[in-house]
BALOBA-1460 file (C-alpha; in Angstrom, 3 decimals):
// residues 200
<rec num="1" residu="x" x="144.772" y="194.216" z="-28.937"/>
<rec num="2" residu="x" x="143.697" y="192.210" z="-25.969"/>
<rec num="3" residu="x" x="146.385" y="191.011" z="-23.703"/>
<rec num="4" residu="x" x="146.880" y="187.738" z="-22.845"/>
<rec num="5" residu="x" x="149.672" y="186.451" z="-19.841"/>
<rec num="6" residu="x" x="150.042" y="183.117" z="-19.940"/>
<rec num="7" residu="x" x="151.878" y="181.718" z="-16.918"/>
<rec num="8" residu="x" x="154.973" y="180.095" z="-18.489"/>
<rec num="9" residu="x" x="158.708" y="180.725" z="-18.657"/>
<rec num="10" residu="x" x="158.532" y="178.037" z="-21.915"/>
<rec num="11" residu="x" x="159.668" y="179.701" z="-24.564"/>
<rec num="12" residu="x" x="158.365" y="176.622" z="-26.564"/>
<rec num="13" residu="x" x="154.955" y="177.005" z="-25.578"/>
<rec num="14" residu="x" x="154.496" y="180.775" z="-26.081"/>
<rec num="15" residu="x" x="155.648" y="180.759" z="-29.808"/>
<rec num="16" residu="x" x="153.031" y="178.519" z="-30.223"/>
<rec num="17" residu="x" x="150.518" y="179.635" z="-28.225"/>
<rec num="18" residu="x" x="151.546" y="183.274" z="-30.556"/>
<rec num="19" residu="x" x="150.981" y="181.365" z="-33.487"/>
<rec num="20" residu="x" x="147.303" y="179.944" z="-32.710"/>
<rec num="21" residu="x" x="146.359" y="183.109" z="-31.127"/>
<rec num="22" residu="x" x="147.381" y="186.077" z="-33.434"/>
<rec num="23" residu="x" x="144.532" y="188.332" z="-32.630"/>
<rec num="24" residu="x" x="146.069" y="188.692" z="-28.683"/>
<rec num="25" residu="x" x="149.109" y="189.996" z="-27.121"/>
<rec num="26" residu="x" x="150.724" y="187.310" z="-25.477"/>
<rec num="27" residu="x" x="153.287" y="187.905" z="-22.818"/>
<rec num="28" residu="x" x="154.676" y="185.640" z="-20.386"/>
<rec num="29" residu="x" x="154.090" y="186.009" z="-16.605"/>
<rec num="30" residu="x" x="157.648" y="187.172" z="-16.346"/>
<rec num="31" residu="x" x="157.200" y="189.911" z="-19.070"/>
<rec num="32" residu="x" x="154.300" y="190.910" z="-16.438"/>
<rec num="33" residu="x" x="156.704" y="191.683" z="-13.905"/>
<rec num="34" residu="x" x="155.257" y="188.699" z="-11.814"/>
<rec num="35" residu="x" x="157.843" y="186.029" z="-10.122"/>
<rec num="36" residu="x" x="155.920" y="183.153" z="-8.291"/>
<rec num="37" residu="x" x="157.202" y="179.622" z="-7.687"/>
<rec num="38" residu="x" x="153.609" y="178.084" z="-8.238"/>
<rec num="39" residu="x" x="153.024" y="174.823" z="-6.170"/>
<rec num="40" residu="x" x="151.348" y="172.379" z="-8.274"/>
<rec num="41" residu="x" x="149.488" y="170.270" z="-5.996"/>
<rec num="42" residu="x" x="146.808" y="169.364" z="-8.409"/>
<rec num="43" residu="x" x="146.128" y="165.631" z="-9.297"/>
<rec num="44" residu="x" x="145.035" y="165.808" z="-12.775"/>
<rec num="45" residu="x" x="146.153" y="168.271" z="-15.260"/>
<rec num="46" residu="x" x="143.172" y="169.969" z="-15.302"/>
<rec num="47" residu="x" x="143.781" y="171.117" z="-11.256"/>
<rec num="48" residu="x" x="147.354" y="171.676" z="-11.754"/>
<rec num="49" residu="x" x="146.594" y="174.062" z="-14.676"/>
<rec num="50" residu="x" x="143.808" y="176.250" z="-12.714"/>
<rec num="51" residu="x" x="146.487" y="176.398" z="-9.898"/>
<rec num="52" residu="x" x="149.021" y="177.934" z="-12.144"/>
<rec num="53" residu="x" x="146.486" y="180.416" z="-13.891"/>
<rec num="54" residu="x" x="144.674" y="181.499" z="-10.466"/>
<rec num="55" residu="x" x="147.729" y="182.388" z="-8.973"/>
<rec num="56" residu="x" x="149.064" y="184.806" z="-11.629"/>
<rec num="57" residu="x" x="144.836" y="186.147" z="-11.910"/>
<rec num="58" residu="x" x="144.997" y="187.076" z="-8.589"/>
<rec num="59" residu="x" x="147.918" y="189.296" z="-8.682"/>
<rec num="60" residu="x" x="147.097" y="190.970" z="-11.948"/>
<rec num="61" residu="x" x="143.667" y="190.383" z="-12.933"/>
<rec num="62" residu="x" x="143.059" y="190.924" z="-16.940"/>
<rec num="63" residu="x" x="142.998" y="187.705" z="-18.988"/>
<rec num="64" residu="x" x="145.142" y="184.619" z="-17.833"/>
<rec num="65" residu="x" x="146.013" y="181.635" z="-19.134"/>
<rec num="66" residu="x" x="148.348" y="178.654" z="-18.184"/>
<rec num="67" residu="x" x="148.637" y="174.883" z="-19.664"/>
<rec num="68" residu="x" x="149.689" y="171.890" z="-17.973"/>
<rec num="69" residu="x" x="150.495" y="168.973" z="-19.515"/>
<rec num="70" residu="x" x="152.270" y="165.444" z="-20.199"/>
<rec num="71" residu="x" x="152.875" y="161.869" z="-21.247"/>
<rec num="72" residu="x" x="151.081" y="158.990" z="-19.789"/>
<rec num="73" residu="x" x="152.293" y="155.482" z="-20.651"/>
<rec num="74" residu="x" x="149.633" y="152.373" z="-19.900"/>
<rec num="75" residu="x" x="151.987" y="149.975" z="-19.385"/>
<rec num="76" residu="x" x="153.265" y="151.495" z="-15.746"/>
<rec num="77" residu="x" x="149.880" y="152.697" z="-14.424"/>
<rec num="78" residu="x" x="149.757" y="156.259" z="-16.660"/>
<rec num="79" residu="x" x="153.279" y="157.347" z="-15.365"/>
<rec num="80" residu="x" x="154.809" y="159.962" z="-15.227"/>
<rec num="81" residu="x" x="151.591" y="161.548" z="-15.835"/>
<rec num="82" residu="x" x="151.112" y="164.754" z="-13.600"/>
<rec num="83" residu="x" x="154.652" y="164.333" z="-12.629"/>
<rec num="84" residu="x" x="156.231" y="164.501" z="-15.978"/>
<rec num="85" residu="x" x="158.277" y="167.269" z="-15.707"/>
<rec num="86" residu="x" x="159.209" y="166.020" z="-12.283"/>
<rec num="87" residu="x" x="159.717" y="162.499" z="-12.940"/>
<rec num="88" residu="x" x="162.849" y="161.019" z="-11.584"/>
<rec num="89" residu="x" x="163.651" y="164.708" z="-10.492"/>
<rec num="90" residu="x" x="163.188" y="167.695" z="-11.670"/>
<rec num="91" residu="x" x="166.933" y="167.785" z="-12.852"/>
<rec num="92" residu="x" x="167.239" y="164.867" z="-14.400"/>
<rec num="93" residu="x" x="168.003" y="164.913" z="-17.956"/>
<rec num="94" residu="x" x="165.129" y="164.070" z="-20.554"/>
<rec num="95" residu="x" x="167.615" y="161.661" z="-22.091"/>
<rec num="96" residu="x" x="167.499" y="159.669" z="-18.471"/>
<rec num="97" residu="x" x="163.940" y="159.788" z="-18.120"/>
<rec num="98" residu="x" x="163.018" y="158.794" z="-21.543"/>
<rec num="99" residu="x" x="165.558" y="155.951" z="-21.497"/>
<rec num="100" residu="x" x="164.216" y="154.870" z="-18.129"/>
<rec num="101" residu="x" x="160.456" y="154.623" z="-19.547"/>
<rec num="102" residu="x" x="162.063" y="152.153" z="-22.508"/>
<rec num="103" residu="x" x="163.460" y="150.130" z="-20.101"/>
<rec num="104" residu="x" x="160.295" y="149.746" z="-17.981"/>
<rec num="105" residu="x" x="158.367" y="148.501" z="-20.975"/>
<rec num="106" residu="x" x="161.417" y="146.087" z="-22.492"/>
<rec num="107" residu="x" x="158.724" y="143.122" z="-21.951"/>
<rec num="108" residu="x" x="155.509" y="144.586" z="-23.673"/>
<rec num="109" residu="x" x="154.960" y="145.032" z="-27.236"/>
<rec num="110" residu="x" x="152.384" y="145.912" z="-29.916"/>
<rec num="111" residu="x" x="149.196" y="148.005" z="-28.341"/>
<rec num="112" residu="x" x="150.901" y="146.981" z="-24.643"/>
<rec num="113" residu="x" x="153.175" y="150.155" z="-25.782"/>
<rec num="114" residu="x" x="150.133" y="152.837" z="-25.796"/>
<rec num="115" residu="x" x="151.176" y="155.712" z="-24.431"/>
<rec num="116" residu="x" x="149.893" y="159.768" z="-24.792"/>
<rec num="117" residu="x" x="150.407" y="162.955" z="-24.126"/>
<rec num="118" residu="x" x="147.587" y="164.808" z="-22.816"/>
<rec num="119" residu="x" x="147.488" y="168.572" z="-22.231"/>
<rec num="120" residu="x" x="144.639" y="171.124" z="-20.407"/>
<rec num="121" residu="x" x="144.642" y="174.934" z="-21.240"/>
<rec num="122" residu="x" x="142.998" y="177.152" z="-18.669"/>
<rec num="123" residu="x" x="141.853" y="180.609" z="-19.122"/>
<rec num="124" residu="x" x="140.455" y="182.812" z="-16.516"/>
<rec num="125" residu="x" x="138.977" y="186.038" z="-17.944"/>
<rec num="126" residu="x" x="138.492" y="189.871" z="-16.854"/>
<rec num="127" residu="x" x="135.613" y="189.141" z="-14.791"/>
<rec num="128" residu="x" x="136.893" y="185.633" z="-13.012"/>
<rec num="129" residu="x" x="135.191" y="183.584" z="-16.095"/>
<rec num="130" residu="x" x="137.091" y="180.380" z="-16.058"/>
<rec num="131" residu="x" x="137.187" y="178.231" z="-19.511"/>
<rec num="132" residu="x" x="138.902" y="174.644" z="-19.774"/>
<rec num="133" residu="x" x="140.507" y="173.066" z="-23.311"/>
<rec num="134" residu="x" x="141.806" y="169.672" z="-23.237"/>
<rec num="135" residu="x" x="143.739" y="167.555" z="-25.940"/>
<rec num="136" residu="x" x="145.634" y="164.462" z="-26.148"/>
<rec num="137" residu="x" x="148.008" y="162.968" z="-29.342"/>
<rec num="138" residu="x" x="147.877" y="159.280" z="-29.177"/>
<rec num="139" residu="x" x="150.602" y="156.664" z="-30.020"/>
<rec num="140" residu="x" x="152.771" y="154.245" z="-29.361"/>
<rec num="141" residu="x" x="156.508" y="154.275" z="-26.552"/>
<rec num="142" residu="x" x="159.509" y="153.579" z="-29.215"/>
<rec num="143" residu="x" x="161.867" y="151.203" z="-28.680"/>
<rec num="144" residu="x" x="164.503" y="153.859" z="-28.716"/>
<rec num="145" residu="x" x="165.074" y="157.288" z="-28.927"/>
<rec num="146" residu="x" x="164.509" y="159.126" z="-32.079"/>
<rec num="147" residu="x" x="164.289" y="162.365" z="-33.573"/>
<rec num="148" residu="x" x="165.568" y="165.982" z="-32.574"/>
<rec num="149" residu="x" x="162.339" y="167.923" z="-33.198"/>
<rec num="150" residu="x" x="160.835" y="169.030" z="-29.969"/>
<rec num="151" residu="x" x="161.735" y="168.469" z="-26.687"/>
<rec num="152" residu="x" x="161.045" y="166.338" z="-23.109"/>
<rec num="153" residu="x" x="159.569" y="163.050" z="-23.799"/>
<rec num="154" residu="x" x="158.929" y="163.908" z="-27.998"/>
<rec num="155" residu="x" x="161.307" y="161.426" z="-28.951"/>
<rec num="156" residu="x" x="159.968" y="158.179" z="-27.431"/>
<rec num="157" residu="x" x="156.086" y="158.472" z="-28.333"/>
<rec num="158" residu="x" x="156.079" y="156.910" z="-31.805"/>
<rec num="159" residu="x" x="152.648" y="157.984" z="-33.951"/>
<rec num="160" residu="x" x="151.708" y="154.789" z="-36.108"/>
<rec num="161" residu="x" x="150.033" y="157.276" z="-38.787"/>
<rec num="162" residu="x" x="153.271" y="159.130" z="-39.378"/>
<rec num="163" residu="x" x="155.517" y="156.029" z="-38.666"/>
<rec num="164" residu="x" x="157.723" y="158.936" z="-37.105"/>
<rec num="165" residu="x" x="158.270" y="159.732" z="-33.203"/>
<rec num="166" residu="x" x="156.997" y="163.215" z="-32.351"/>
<rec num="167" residu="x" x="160.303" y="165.059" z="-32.595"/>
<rec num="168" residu="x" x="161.026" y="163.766" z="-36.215"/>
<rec num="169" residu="x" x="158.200" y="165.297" z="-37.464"/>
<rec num="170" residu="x" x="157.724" y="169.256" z="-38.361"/>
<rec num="171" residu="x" x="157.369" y="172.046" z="-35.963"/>
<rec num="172" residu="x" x="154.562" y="172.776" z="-37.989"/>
<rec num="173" residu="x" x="153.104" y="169.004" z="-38.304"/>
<rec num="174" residu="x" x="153.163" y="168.848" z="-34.548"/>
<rec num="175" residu="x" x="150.993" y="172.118" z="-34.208"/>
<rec num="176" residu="x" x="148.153" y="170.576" z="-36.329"/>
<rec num="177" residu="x" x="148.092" y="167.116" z="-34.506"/>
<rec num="178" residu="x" x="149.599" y="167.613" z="-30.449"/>
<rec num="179" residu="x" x="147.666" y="167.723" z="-27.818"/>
<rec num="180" residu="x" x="148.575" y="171.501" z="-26.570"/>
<rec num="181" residu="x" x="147.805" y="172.633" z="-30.119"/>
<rec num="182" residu="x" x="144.019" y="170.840" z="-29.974"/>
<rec num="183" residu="x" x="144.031" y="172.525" z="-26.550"/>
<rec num="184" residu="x" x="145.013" y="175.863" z="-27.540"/>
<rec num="185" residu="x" x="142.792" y="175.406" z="-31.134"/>
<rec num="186" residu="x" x="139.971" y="174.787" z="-28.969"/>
<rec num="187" residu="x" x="140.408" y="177.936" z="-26.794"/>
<rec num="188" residu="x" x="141.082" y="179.844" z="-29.556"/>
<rec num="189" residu="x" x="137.125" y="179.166" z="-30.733"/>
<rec num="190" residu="x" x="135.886" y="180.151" z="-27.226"/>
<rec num="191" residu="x" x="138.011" y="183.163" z="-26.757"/>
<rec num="192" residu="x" x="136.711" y="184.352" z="-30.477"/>
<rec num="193" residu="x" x="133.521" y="183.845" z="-29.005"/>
<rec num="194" residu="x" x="133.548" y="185.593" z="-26.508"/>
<rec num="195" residu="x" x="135.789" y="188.384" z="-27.891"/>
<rec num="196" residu="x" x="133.990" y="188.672" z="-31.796"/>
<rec num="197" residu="x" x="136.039" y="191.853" z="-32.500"/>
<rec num="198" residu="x" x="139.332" y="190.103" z="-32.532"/>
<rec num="199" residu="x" x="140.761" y="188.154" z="-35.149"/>
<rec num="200" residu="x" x="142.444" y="184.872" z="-33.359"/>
């Protein structure tokens, strides 16, 4: 079984990046006895996760992959965007943050509310092959907090098809519809591409 490190301490995301890709060992960069406070100086998702997966590549080669990802709300110019994990601080409280994003959009309504969260998957390979995955889940900021499914900013995007935030819906929902599990769907095809004898 092929071995995959994916450059996360997120216990979140490795159970489900486990789940879409059963055909690979998947460890965390940790569990690969690498420590590295990654910089993400990247301006798009897309940069920030190549930073992240080069980093970890260079020190131990084999198959690497890393995700970055997060919400970006219309309204206020596709905040937090890139910074979502650092917006308002790194440790400020996702009940702060999310409260503070309701309050910025108290004056629009209907469509004015759009809002996503967007997510890019890199993998770089044995041999320095690099392969991007991107997804996005679509919907609407709430008018209030809702839901303990999930976590960060799952309980103000509001999907209009489930008439349900993200964290009130199933683990298992969410896997079929977010935007990492698009990303991660869609790397699964390439990597079973490229690696026919496995089963992912």
């Amino acid at each position: 079984m092929k071995k995959i490190i994916f450059a996360t301490g997120n216990q979140h995301k490795l159970e489900e990046i486990r789940a879409i890709l059963p055909g690979f060992d998947i460890i965390s960069a940790k569990e690969a006895g690498v420590s590295l406070d990654i910089e993400e100086t990247g301006t798009t998702f897309k940069e920030n996760a190549y930073i992240k997966a080069k980093a970890i590549w260079d020190i131990t080669g084999g198959i690497v992959m890393s995700d970055d990802s997060g919400l970006e709300v219309d309204y206020i110019g596709g905040e937090p965007g890139v910074y979502s994990s650092r917006y308002m601080g790194e440790d400020t409280s996702y009940t702060i943050k999310n409260q503070n994003i309701i309050d910025r959009l108290k004056n629009a309504s209907g469509n004015e509310r759009s809002a996503r969260f967007k997510a890019c998957i890199c993998a770089i390979l044995e041999d320095g092959t690099t392969l991007f995955c991107e997804g996005s889940m679509e919907g609407l900021i709430a008018t209030q907090t809702s839901g303990s499914n999930g976590f960060g900013y799952d309980p103000i995007l509001y999907l209009p098809e489930y008439q349900k935030t993200s964290a009130e819906i199933s683990p298992e929902e969410k896997n079929k519809i977010s935007h990492r599990g698009k990303a991660l769907t869609a790397m699964k095809q390439k990597l079973g591409e490229i690696y026919e004898n496995i089963d992912c």
